[in-house]
N, C-alpha and C positions, 0 to 999 in steps of 0.2 A: 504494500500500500504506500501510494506515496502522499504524506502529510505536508501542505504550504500555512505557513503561518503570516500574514501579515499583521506585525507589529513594529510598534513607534519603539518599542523597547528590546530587541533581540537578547540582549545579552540576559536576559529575566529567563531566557530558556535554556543554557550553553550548559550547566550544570545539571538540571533536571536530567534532561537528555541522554547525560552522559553515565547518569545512575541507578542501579539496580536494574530492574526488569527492561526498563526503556532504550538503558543504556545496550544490554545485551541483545535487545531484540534487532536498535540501530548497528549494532554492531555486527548482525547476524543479515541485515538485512531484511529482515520480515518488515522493515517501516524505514523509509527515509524520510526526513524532516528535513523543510527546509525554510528558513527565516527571511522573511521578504519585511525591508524597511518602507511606509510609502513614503517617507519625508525624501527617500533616494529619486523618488519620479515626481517631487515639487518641480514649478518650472522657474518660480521667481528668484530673485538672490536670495530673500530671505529663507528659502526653502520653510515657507509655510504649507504648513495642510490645516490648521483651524483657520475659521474666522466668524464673526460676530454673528449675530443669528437675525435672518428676515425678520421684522414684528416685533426686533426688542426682545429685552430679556437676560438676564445673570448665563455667564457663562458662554463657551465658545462652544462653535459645532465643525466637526471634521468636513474638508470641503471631499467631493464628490471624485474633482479631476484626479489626485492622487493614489484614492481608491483603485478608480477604475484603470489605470495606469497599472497599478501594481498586478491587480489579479488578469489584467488581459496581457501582463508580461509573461503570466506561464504558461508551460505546456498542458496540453489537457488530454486527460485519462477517465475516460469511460467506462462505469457510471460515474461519476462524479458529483459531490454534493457541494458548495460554497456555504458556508453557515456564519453569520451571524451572531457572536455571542453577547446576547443583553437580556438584561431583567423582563424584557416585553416577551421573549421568548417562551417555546413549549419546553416542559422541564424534562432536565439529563435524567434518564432513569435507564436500567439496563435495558429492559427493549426497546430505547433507544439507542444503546452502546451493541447489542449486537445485530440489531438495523443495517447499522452503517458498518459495521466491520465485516457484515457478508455481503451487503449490496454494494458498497463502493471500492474503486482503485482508488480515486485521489480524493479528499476532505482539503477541501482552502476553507482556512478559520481568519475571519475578518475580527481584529481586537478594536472596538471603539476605545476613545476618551471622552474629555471633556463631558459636556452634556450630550454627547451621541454622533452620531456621522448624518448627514443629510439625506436628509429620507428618498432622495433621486438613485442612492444606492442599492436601495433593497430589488432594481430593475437589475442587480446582479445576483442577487441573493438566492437560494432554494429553499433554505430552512433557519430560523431563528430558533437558538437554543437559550436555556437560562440554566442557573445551577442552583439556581433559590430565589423566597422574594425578600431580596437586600440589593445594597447599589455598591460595588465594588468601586476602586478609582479605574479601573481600565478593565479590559477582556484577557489582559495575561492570563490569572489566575484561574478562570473557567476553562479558556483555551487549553491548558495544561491540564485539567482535571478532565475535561474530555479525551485528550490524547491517550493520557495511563489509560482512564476508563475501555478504549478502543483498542487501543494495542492490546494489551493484554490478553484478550477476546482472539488475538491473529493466532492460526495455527502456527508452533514452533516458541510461541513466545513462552508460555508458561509451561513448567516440563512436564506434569500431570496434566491433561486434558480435562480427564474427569474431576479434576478438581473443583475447576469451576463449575460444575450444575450443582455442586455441594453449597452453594455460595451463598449467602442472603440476596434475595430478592428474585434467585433463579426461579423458582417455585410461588413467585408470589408472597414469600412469606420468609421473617430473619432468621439468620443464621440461629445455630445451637452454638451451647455453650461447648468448649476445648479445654482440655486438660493434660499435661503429659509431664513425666515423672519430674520431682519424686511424689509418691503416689498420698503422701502426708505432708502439708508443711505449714508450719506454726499450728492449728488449731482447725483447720482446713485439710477434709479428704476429699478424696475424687470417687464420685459417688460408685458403689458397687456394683451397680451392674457394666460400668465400662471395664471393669477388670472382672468382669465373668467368664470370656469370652464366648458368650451366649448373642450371635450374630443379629439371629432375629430381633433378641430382646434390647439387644443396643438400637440396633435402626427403628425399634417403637418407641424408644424416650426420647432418643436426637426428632422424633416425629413430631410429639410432644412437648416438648421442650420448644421448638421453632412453633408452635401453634399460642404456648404459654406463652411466651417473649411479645408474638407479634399482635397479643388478644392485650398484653399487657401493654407493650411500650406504642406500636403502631396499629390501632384498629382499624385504622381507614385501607391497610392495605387489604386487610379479610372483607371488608365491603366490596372495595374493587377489585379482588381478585379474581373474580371471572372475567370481568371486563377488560383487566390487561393480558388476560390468557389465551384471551379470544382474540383481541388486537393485536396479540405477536405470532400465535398462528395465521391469521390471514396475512401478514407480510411473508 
């Protein structure tokens, strides 16, 4: 898969990148990333890309031309998604992460600032992503959280496959609790049927357990959990 980032800030990714899973994947090639500046395709001296907003108003807006300069400077691979990341956005969830890590070759992630990019942009756009509702100062931080989220997802990347449908949210529903030796510590054991080795009776608590956590911490996902079951089947 090959990943374009356009961002005002490259260097916010040079380390991510280069770390744990991401780093290995880029290193293996299963994702190339590539960091696209637009202030590089400003035309003026001052290599502006904001300016003042039509109507008035606090704050600057990213102008239009730099944009689009930047993302019709790449190559394009089909399918291909261009995404947008901002708070208006539909929210990062895994059937959204593995969406795109099976339907797409290339992902270009557009990072706003300021108060946002000129809405003549979104004539590039295919999909607006968010990662919460909060207002970040820029789309680094989502960009990069999309990224791990999708890589990861690529065959080759994670060395267990089946690890991840073990995962929270694969199913609809969080993860179970983990434990691994020593089998006591401080006041704290690891409950007995994980050391029964009784296979079936393991896989009905970890059952329960992910039904208890997600009836506890997150209910809204057991309401929608048909509904995103069904929406990630029909893609």
């Amino acid at each position: 898969m090959r990943i374009d980032i356009i961002t005002l800030f490259p260097e916010f990714f040079t380390t991510p990148l280069q770390t744990s899973l991401l780093g290995k994947a880029t290193a293996k090639k299963i994702a190339a990333v590539h960091l696209v500046n637009p202030r590089d395709f400003a035309t003026d001296k001052h290599r502006r890309v904001d300016d003042e907003p039509y109507g008035g108003g606090v704050g600057m807006v990213m102008k239009p031309e730099p944009l689009f300069a930047a993302v019709e400077s790449l190559p394009v691979l089909e399918p291909r998604e261009v995404i947008l990341l901002t708070p208006q956005g539909e929210p990062l969830n895994q059937q959204l992460c593995w969406h795109l890590a099976t339907h797409s070759q290339q992902l270009v992630l557009i990072c706003g600032h300021y108060e946002g990019v000129d809405e003549r942009v979104m004539h590039l756009v295919t999909r607006e992503v968010s990662v919460g509702d909060f207002v970040l100062t820029g789309g680094e931080i989502p960009a990069l959280t999309l990224v791990d989220a999708v890589v990861r997802l690529l065959p080759g990347t994670v060395g267990k496959r089946e690890s991840l449908m073990a995962e929270s949210f694969e199913s609809g529903l969080l993860d179970y609790p983990h434990y691994t030796r020593p089998a006591q510590f401080r006041d704290w054991k690891v409950p007995d049927v994980l050391l029964s080795g009784n296979h079936a009776k393991i896989a009905q608590w970890r059952r329960e357990q992910q039904l208890h956590r997600t009836r506890d911490r997150r209910p809204d996902l057991l309401e929608g959990g048909d509904r995103h079951r069904n929406s990630a089947d029909d893609e």
